[in-house]
Structure formats: C-alpha cells, structure tokens
C-alpha positions in Angstrom: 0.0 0.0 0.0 1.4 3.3 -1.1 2.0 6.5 1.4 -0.9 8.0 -0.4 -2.8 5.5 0.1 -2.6 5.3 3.8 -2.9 9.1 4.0 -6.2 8.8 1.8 -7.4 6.4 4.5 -6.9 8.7 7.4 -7.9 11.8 5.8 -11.0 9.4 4.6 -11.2 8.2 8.2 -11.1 11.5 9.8 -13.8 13.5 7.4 -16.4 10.4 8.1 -15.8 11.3 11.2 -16.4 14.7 11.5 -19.8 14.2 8.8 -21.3 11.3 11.4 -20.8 13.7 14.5 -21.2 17.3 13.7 -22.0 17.6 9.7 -24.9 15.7 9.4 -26.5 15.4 12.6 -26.8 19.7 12.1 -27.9 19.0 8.3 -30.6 17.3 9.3 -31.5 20.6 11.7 -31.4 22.6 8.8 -33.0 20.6 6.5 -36.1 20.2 9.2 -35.7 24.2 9.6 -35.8 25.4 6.6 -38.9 22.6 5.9 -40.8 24.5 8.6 -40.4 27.8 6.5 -37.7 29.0 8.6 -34.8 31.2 7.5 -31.2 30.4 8.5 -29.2 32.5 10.4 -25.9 34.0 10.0 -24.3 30.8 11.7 -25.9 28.3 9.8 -25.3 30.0 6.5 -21.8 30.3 7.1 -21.6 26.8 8.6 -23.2 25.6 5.1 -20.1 27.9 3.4 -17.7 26.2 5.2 -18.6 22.7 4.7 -18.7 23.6 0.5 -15.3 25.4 0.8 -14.0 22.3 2.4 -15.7 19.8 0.1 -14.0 21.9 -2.5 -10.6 21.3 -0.9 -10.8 17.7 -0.5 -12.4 17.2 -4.2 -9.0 15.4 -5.7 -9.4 12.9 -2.6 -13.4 12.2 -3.7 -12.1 11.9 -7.1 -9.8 9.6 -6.4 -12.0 7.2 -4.6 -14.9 6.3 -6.2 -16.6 4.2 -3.6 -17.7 6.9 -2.0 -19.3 9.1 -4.8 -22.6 7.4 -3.8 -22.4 9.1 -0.4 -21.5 12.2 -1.8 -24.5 12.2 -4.0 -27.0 11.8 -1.2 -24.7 14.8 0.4 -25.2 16.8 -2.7 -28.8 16.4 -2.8 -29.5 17.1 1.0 -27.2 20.0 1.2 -29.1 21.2 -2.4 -32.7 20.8 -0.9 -31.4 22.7 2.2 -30.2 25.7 0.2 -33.1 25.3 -2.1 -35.4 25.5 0.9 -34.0 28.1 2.3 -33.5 30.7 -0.4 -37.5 29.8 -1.2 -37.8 30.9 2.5 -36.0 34.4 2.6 -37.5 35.4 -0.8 -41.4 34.4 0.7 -39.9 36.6 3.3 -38.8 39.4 1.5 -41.9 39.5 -0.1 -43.9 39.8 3.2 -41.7 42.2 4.5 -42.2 44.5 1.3 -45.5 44.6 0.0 -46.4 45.9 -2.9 -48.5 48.8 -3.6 -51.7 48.5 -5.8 
C-alpha cells in the first residue's frame, strides 16, 4: 500500500468522522428548519459555506476514490434541498416584508 494510500485512509477516516458527528446530525437541523419555513441565520449559513469550501478542498481525494461518490451524491442532494429550501424561505420573506403597492 502506497504512502498515499494510507494518507487517503486517514484523511478518509477523519472526514467520516467529522460528517457522522457534527455535519450531518446539524444538516438534518437545517433541513427540518428550513422545511418549517424558517430562514437560517448568520451561523448556519456560514456553517453551510464552510462545509462547500472544504468539500471543495478535499475534491481530488473524492475523485480519487470512487466508492464513496454514492455518499457524496445523497450529500449533494441534501445539502441542495437545504439551500433550495432556504433561499424559497428568505424570498417568501422578503416579499412579506415589502409589500407591494396596488
């Protein structure tokens, strides 16, 4: 097994990790939030910034393990809906908070 290797498998290791405890227990919060109509605060938008910029960073590493591009799919699509969601839910609330004149 190469040095890469192993390094893949801790890296691997360490960002499962981190998704099983913090990332997507607190996606799942969102995603029922933003479900509810709710808009997201200045913490959870930048917590949703940080976990693209770091998906970003480790993109070589999903590229070069393909085992795990199903799970990165169902990522994909969950962290979508949540953005989806939640940009639906400031512009209702834009639109409630401006009315227009008739």
């Amino acid at each position: 097994m190469s040095i890469v290797h192993y390094h893949d498998l801790g890296t691997m290791k360490v960002l499962l990790d981190r998704l099983n405890r913090q990332r997507l227990p607190l996606a799942l919060q969102l995603k029922e939030k933003v479900d509810h109509g709710e808009v997201l605060s200045d913490t959870e938008l930048n917590f949703l910034q940080t976990v693209f910029e770091e998906a970003e960073g480790a993109r070589s590493l999903f590229l070069r393990h393909p085992e795990v591009h199903p799970l990165l799919i169902k990522l994909i699509k969950l962290y979508g809906s949540i953005v989806e969601k939640a940009l639906e839910n400031e512009r209702n609330r834009s639109d409630k908070a401006s009315p227009t004149l008739h």
